[in-house]
PDBQT receptor file of N, H, CA, C and O in Angstrom, charges set to zero:
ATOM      1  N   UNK A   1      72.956 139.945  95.087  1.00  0.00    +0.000 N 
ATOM      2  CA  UNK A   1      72.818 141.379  94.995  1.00  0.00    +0.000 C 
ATOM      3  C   UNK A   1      73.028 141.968  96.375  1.00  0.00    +0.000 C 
ATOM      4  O   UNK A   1      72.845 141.434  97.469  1.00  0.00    +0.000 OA
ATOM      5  N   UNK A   2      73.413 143.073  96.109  1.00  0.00    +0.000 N 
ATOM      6  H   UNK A   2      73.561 143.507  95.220  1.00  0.00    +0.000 HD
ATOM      7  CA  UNK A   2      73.567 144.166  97.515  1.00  0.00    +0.000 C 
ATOM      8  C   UNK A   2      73.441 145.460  97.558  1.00  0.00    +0.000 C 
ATOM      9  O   UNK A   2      74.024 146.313  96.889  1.00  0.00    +0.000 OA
ATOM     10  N   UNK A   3      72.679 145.570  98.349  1.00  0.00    +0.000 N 
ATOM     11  H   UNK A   3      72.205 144.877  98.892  1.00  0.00    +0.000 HD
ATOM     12  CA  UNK A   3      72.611 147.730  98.449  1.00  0.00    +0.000 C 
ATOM     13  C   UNK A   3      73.300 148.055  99.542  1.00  0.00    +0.000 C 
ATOM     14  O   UNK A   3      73.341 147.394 100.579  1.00  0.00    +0.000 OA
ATOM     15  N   UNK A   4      73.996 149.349  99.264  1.00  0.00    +0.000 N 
ATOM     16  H   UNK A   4      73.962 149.886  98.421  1.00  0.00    +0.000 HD
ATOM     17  CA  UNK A   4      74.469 149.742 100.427  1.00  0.00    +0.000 C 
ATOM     18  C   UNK A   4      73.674 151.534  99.962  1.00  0.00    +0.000 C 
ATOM     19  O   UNK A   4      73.413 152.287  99.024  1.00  0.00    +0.000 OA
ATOM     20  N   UNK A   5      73.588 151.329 101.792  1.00  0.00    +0.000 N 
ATOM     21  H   UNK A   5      73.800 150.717 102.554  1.00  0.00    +0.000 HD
ATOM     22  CA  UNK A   5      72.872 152.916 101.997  1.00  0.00    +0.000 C 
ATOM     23  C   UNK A   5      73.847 153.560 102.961  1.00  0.00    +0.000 C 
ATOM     24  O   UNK A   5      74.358 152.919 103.879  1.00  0.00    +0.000 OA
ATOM     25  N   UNK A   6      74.095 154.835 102.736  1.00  0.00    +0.000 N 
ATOM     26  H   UNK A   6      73.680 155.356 101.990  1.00  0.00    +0.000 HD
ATOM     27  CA  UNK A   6      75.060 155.452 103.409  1.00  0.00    +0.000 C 
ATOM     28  C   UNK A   6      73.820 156.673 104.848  1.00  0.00    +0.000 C 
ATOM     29  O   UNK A   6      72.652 157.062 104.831  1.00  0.00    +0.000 OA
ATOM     30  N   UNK A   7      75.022 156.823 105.857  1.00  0.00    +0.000 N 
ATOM     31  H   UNK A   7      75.971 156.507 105.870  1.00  0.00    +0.000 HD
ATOM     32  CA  UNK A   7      74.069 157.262 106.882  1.00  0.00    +0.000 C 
ATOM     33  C   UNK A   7      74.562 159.165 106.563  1.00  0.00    +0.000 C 
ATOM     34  O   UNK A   7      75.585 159.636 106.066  1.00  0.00    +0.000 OA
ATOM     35  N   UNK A   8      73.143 159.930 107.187  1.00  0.00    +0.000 N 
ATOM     36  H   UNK A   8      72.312 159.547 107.591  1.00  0.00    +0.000 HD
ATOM     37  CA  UNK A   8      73.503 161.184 107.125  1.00  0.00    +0.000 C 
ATOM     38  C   UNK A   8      75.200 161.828 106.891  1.00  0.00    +0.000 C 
ATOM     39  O   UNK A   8      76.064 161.383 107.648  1.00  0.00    +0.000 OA
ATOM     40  N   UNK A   9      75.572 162.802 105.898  1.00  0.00    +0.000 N 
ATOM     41  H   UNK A   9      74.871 163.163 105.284  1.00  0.00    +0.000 HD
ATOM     42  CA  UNK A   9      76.244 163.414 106.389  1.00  0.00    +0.000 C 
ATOM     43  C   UNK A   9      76.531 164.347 107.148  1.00  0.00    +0.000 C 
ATOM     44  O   UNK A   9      77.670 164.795 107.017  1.00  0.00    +0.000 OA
ATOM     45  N   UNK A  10      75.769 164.881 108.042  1.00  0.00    +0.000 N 
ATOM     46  H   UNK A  10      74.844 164.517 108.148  1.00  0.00    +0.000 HD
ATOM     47  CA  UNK A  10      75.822 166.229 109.181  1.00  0.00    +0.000 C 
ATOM     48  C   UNK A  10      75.487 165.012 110.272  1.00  0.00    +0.000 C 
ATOM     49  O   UNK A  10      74.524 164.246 110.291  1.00  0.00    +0.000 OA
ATOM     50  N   UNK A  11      76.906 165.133 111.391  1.00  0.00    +0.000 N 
ATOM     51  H   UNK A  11      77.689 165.755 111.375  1.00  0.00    +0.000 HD
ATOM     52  CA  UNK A  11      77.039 163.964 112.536  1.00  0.00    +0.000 C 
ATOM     53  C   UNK A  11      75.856 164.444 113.372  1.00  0.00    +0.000 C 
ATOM     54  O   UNK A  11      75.161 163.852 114.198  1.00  0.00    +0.000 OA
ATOM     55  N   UNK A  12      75.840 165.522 112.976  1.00  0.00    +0.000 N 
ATOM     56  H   UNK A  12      76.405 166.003 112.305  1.00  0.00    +0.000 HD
ATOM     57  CA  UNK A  12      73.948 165.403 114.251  1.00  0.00    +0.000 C 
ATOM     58  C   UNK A  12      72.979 165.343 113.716  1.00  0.00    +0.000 C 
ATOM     59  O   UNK A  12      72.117 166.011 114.287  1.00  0.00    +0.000 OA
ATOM     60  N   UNK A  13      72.571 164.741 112.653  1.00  0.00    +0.000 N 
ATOM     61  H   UNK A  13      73.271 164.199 112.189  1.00  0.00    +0.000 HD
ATOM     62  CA  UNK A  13      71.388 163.983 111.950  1.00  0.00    +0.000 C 
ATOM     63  C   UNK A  13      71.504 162.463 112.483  1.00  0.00    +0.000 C 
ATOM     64  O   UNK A  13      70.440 161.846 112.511  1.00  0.00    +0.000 OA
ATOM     65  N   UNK A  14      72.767 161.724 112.947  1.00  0.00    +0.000 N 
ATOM     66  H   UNK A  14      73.632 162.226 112.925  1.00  0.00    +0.000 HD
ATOM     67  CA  UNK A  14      72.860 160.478 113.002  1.00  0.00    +0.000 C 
ATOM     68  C   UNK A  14      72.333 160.755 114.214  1.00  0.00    +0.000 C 
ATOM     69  O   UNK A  14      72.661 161.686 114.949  1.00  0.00    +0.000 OA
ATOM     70  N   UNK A  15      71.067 159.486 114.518  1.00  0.00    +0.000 N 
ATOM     71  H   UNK A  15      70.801 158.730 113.921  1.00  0.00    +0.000 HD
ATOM     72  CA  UNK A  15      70.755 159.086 115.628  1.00  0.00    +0.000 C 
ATOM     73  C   UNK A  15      71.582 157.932 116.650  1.00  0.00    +0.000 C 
ATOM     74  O   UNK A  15      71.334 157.835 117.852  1.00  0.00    +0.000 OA
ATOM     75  N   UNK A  16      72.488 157.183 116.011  1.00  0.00    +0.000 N 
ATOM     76  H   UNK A  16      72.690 157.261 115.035  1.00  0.00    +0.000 HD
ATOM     77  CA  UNK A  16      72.932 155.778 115.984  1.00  0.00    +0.000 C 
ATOM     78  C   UNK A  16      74.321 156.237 116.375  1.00  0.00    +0.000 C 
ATOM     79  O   UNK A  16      74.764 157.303 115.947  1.00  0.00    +0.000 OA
ATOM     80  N   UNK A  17      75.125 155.327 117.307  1.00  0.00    +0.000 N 
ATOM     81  H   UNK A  17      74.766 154.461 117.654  1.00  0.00    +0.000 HD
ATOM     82  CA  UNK A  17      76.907 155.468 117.231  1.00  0.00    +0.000 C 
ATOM     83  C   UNK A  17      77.535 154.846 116.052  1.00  0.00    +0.000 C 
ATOM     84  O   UNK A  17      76.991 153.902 115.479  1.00  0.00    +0.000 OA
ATOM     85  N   UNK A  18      78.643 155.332 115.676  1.00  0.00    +0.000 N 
ATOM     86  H   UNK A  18      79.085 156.099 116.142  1.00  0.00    +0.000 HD
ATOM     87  CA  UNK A  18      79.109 154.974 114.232  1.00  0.00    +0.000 C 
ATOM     88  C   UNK A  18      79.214 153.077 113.731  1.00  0.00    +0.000 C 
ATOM     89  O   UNK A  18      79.291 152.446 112.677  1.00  0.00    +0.000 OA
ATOM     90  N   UNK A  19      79.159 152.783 115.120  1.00  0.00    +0.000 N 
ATOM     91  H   UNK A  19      79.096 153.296 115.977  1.00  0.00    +0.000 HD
ATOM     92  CA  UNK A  19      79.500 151.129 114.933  1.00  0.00    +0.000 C 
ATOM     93  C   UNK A  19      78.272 150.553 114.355  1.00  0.00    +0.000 C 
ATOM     94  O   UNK A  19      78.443 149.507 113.728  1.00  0.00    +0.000 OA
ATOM     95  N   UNK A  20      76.660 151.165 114.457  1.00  0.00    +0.000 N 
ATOM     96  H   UNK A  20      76.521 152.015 114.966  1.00  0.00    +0.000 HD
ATOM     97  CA  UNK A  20      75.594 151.216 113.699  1.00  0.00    +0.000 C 
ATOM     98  C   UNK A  20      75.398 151.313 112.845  1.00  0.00    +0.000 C 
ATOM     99  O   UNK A  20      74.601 150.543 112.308  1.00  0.00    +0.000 OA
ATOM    100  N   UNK A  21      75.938 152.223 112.234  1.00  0.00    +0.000 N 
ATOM    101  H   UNK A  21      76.585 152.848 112.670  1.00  0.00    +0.000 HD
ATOM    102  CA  UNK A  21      75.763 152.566 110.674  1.00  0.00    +0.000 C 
ATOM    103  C   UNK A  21      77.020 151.606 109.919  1.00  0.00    +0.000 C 
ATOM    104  O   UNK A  21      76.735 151.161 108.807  1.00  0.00    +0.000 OA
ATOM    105  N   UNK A  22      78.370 151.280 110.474  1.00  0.00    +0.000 N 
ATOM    106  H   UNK A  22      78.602 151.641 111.378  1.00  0.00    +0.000 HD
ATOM    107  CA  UNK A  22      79.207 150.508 109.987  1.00  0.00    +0.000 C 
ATOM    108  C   UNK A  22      78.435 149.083 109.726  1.00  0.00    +0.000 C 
ATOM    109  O   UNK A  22      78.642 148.413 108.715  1.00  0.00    +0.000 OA
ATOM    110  N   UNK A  23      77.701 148.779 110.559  1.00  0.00    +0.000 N 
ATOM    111  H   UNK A  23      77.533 149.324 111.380  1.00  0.00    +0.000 HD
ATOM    112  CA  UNK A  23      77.171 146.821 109.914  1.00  0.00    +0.000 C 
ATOM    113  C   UNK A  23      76.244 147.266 108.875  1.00  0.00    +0.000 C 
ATOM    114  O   UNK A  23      76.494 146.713 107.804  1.00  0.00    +0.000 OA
ATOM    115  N   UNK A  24      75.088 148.218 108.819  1.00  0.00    +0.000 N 
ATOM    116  H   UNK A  24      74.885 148.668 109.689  1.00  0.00    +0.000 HD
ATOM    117  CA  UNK A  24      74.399 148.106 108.126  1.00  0.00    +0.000 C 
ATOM    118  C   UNK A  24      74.534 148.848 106.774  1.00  0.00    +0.000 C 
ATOM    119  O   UNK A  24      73.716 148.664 105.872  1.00  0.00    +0.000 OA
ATOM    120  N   UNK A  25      75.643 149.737 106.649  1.00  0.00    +0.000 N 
ATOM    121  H   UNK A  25      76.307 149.886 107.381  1.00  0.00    +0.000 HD
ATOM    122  CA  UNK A  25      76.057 150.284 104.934  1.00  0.00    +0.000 C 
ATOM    123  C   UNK A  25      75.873 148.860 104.205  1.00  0.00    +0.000 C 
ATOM    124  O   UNK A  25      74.899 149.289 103.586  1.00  0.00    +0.000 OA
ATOM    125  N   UNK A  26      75.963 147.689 103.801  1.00  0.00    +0.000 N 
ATOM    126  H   UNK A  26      76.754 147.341 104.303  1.00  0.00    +0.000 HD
ATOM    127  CA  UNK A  26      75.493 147.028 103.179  1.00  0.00    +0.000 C 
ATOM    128  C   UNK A  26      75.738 145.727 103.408  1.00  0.00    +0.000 C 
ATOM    129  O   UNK A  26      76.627 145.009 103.866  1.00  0.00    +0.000 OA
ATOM    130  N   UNK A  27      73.961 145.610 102.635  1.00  0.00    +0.000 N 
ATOM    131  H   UNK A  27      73.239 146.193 102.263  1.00  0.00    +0.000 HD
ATOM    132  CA  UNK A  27      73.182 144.945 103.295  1.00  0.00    +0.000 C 
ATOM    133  C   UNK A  27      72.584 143.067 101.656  1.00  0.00    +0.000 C 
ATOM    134  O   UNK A  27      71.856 142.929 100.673  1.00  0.00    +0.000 OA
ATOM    135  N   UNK A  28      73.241 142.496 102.218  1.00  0.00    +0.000 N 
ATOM    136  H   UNK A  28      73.833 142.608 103.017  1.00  0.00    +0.000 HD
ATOM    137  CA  UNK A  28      72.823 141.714 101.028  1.00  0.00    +0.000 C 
ATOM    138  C   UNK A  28      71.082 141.141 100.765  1.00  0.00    +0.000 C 
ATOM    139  O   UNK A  28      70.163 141.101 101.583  1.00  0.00    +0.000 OA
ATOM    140  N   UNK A  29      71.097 140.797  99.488  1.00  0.00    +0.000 N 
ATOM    141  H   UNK A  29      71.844 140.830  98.824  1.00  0.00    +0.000 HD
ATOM    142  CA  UNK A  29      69.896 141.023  98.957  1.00  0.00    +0.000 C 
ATOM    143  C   UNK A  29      69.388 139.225  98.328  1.00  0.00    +0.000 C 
ATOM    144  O   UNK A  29      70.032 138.550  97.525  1.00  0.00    +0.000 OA
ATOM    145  N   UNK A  30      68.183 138.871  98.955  1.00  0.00    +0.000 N 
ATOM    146  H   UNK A  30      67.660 139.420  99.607  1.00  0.00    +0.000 HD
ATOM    147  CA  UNK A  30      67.919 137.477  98.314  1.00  0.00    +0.000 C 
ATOM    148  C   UNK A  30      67.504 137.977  97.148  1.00  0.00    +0.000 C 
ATOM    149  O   UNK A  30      67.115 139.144  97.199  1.00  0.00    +0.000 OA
ATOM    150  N   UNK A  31      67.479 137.546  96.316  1.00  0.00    +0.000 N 
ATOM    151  H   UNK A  31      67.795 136.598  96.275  1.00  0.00    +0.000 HD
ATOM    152  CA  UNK A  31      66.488 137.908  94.909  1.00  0.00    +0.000 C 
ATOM    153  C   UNK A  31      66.095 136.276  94.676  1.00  0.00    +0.000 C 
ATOM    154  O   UNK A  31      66.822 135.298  94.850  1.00  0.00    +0.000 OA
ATOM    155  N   UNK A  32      64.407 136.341  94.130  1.00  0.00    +0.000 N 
ATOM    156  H   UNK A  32      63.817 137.136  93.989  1.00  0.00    +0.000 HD
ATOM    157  CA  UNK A  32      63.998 135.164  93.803  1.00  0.00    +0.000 C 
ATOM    158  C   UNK A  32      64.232 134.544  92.516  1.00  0.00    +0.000 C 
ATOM    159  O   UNK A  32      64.300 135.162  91.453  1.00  0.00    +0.000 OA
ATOM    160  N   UNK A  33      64.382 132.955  92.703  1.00  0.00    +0.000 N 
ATOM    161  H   UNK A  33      64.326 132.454  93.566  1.00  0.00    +0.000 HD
ATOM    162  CA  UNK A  33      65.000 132.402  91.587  1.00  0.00    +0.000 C 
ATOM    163  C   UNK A  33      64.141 132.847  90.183  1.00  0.00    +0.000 C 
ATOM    164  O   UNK A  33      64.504 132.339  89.122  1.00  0.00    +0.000 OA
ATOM    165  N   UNK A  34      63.175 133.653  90.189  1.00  0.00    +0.000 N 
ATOM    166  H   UNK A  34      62.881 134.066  91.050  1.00  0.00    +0.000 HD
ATOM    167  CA  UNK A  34      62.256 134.087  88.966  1.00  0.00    +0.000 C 
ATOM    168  C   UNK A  34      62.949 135.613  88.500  1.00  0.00    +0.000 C 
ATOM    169  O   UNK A  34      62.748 136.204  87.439  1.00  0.00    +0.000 OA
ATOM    170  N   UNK A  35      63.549 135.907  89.285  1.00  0.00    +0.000 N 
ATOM    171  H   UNK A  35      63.712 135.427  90.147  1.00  0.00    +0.000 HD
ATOM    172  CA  UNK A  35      64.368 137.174  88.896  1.00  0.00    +0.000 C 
ATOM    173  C   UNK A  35      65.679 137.091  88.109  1.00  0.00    +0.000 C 
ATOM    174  O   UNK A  35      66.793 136.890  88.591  1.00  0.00    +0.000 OA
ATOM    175  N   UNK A  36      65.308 137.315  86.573  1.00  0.00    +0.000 N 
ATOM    176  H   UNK A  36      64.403 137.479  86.181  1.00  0.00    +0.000 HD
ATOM    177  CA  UNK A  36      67.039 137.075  85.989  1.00  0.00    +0.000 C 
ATOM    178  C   UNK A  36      67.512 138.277  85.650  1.00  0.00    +0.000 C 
ATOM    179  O   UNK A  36      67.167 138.821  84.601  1.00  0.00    +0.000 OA
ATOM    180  N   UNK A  37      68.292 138.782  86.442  1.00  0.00    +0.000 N 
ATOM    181  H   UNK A  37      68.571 138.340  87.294  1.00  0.00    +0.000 HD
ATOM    182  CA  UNK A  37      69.012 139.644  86.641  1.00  0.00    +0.000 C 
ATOM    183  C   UNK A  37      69.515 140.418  84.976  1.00  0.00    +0.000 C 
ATOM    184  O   UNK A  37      70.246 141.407  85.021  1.00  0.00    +0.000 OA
ATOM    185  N   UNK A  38      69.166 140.001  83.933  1.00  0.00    +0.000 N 
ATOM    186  H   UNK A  38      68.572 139.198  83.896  1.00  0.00    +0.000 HD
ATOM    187  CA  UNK A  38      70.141 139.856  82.936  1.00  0.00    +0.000 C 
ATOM    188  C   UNK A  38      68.826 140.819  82.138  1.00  0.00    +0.000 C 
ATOM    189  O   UNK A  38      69.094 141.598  81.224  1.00  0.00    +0.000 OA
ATOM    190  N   UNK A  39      67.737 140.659  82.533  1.00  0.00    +0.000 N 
ATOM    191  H   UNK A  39      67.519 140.026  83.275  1.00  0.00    +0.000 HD
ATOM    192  CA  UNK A  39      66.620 141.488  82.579  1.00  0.00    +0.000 C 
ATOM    193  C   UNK A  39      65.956 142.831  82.761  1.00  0.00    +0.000 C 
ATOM    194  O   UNK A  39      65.070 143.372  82.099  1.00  0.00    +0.000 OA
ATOM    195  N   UNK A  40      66.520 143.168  83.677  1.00  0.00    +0.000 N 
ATOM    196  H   UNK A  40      67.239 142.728  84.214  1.00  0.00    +0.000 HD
ATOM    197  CA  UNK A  40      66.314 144.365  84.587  1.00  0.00    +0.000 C 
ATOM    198  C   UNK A  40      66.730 145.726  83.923  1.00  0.00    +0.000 C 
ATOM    199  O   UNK A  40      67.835 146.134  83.566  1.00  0.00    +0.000 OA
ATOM    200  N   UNK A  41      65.780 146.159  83.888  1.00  0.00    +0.000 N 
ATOM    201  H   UNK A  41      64.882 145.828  84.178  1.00  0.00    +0.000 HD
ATOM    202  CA  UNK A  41      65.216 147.652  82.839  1.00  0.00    +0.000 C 
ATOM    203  C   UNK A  41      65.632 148.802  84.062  1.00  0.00    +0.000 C 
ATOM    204  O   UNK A  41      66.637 149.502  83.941  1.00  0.00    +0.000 OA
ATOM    205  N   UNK A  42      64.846 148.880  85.084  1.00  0.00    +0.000 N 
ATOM    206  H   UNK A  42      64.029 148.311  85.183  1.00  0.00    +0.000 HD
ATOM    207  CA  UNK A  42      65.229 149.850  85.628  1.00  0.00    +0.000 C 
ATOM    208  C   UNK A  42      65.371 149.020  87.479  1.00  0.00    +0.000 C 
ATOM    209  O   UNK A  42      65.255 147.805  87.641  1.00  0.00    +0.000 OA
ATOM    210  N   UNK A  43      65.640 150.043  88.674  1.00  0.00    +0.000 N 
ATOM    211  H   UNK A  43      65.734 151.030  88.542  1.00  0.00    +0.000 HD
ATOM    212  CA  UNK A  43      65.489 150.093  89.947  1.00  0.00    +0.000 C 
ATOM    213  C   UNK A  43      65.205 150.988  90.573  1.00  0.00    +0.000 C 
ATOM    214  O   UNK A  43      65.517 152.060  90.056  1.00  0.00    +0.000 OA
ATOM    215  N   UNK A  44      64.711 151.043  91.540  1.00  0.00    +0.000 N 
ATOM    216  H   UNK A  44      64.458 150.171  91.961  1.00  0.00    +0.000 HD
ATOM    217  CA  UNK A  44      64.280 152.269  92.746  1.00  0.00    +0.000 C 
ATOM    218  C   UNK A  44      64.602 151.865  93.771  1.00  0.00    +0.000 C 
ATOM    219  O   UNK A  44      64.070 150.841  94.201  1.00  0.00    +0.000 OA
ATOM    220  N   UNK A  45      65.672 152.600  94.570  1.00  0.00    +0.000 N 
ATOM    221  H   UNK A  45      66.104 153.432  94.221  1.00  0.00    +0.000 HD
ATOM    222  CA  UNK A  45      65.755 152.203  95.762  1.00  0.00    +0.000 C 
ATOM    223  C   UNK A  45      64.790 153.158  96.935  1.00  0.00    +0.000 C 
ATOM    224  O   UNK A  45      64.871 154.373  96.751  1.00  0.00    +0.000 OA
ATOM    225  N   UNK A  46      63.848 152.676  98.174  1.00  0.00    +0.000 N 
ATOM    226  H   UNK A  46      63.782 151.690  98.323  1.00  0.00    +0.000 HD
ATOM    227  CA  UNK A  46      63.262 153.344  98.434  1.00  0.00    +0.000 C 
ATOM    228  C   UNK A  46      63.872 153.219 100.365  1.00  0.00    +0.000 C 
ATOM    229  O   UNK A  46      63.191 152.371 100.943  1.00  0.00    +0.000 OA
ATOM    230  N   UNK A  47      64.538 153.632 100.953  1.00  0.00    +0.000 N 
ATOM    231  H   UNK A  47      65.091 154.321 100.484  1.00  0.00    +0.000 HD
ATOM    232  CA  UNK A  47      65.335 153.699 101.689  1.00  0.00    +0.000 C 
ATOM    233  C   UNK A  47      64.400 153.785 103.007  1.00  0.00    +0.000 C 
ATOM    234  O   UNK A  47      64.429 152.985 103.943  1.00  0.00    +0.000 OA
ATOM    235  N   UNK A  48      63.677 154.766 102.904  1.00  0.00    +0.000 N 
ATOM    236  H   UNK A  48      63.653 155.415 102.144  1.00  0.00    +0.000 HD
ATOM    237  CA  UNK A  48      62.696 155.126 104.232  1.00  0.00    +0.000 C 
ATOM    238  C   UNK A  48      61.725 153.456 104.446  1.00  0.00    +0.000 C 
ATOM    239  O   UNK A  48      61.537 152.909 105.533  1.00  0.00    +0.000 OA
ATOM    240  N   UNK A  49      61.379 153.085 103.474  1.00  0.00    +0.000 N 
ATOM    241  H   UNK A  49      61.531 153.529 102.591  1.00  0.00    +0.000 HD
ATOM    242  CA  UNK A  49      60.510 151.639 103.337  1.00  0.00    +0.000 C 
ATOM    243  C   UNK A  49      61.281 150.189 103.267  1.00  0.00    +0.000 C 
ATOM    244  O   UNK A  49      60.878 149.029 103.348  1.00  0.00    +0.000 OA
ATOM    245  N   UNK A  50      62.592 150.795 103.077  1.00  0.00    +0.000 N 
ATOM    246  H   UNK A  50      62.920 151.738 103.012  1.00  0.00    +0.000 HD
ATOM    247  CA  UNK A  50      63.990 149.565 103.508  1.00  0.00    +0.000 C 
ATOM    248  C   UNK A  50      63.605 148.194 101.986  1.00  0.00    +0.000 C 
ATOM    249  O   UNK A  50      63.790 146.996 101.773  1.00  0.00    +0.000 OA
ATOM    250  N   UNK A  51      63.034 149.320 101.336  1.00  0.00    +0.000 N 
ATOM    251  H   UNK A  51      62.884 150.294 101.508  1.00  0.00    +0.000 HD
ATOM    252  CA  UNK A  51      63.059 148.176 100.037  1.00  0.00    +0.000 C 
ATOM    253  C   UNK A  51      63.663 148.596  98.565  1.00  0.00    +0.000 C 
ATOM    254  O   UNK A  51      63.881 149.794  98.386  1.00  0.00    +0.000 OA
ATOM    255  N   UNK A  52      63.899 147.811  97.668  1.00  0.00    +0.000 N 
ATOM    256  H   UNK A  52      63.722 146.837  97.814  1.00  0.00    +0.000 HD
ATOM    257  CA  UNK A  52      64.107 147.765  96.321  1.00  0.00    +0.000 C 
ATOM    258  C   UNK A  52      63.066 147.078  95.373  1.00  0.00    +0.000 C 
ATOM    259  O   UNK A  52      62.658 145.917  95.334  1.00  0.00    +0.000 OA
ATOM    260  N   UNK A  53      62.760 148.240  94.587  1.00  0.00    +0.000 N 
ATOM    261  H   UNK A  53      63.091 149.183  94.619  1.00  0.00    +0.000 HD
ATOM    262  CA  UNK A  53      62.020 147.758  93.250  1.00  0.00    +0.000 C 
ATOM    263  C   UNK A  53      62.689 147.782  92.242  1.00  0.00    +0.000 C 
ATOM    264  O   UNK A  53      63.328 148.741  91.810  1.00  0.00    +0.000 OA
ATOM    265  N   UNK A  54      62.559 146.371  91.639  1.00  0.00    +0.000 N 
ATOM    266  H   UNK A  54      62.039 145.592  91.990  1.00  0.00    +0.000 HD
ATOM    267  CA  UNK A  54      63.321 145.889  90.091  1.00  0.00    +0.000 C 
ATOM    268  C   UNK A  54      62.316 145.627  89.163  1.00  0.00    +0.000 C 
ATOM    269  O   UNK A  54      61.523 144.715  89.397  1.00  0.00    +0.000 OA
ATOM    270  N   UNK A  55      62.228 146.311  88.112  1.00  0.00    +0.000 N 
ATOM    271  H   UNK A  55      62.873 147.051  87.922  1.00  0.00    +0.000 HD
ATOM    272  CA  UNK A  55      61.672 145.734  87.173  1.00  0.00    +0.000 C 
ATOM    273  C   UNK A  55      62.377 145.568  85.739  1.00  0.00    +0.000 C 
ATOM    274  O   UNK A  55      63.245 146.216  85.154  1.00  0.00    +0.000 OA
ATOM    275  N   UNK A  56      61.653 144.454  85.435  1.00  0.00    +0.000 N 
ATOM    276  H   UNK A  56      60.948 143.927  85.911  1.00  0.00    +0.000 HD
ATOM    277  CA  UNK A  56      62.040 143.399  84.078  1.00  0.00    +0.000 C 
ATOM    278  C   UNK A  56      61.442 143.683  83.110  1.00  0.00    +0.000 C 
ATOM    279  O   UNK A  56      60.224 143.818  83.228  1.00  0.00    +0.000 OA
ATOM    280  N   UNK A  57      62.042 143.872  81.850  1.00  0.00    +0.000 N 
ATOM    281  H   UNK A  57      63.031 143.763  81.754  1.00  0.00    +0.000 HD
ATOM    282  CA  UNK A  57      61.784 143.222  80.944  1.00  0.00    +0.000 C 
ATOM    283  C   UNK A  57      60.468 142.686  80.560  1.00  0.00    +0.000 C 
ATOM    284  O   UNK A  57      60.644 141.476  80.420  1.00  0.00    +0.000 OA
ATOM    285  N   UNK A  58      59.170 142.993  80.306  1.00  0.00    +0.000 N 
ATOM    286  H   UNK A  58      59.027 143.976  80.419  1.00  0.00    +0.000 HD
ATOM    287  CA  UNK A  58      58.039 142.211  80.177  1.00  0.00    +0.000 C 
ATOM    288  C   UNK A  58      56.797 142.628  80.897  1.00  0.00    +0.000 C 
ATOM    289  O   UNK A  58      55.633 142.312  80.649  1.00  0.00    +0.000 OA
ATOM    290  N   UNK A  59      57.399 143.603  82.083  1.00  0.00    +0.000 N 
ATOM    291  H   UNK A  59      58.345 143.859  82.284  1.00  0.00    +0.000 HD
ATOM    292  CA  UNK A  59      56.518 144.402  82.682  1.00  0.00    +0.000 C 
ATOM    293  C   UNK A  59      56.242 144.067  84.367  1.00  0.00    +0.000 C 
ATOM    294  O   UNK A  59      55.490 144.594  85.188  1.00  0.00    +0.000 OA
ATOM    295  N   UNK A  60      57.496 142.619  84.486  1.00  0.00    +0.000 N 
ATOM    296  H   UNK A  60      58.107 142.191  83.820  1.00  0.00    +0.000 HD
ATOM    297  CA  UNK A  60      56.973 142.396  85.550  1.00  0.00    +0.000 C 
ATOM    298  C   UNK A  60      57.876 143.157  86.790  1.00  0.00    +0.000 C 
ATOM    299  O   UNK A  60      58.942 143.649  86.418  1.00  0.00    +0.000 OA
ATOM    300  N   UNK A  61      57.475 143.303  88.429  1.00  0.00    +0.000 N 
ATOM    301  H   UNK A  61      56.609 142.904  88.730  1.00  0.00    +0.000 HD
ATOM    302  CA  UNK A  61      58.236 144.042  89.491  1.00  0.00    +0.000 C 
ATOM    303  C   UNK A  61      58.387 143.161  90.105  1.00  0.00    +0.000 C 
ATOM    304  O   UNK A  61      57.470 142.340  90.087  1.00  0.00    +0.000 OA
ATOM    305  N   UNK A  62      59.294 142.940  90.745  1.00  0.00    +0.000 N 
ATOM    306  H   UNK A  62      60.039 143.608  90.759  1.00  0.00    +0.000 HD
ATOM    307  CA  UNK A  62      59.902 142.760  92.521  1.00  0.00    +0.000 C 
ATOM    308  C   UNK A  62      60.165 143.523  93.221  1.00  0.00    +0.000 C 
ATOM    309  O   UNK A  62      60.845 144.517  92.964  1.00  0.00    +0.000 OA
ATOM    310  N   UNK A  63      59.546 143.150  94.570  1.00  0.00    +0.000 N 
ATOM    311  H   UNK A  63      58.993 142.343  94.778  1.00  0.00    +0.000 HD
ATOM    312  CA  UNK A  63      59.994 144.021  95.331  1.00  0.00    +0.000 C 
ATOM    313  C   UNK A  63      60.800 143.243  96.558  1.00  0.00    +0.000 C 
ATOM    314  O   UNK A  63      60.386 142.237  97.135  1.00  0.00    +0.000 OA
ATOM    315  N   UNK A  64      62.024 143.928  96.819  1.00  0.00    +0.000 N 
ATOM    316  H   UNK A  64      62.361 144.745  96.350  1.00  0.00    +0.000 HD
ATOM    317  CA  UNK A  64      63.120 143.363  97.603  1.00  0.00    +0.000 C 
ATOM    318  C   UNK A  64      62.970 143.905  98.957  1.00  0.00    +0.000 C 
ATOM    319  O   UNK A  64      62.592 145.069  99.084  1.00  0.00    +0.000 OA
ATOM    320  N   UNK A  65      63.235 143.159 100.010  1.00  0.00    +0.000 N 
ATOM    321  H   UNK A  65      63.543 142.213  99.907  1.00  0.00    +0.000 HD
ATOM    322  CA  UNK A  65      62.753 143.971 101.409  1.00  0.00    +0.000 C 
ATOM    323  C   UNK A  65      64.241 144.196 101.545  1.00  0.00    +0.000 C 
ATOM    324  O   UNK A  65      64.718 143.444 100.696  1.00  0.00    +0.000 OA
ATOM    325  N   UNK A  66      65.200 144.801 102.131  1.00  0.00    +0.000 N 
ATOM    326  H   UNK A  66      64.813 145.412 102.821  1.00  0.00    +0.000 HD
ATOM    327  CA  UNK A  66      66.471 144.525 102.853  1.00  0.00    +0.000 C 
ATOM    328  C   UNK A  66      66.546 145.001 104.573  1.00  0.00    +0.000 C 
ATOM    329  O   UNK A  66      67.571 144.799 105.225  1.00  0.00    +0.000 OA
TER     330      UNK A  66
């Protein structure tokens, strides 16, 4: 899996030079071998906390750091 997060669009919100935001638009994702993808009801990506919540099927969550 992979998220990509895109950086501000107004160039003076970016704190960073563009070569910054180029490595980190996306960013790959371990997911644990208990996560079957084939499952997954909904997601939240929560950007400020640099994580992803997946939840399954059954009620259960992960939460993904990236």
């Amino acid at each position: 899996m992979k998220v990509m997060t895109l950086p501000p669009d107004d160039p003076a919100e970016r704190h960073y030079p563009p070569e910054w935001y180029n490595e980190r638009l996306i960013r790959p994702l371990e997911a644990p071998p208990e996560l079957n993808l084939r499952t997954v009801v909904t997601m939240s990506l929560d950007d400020a906390a640099g994580v992803l919540a997946v939840a399954v099927d059954g009620g259960d969550i992960f939460i993904l750091d990236y």
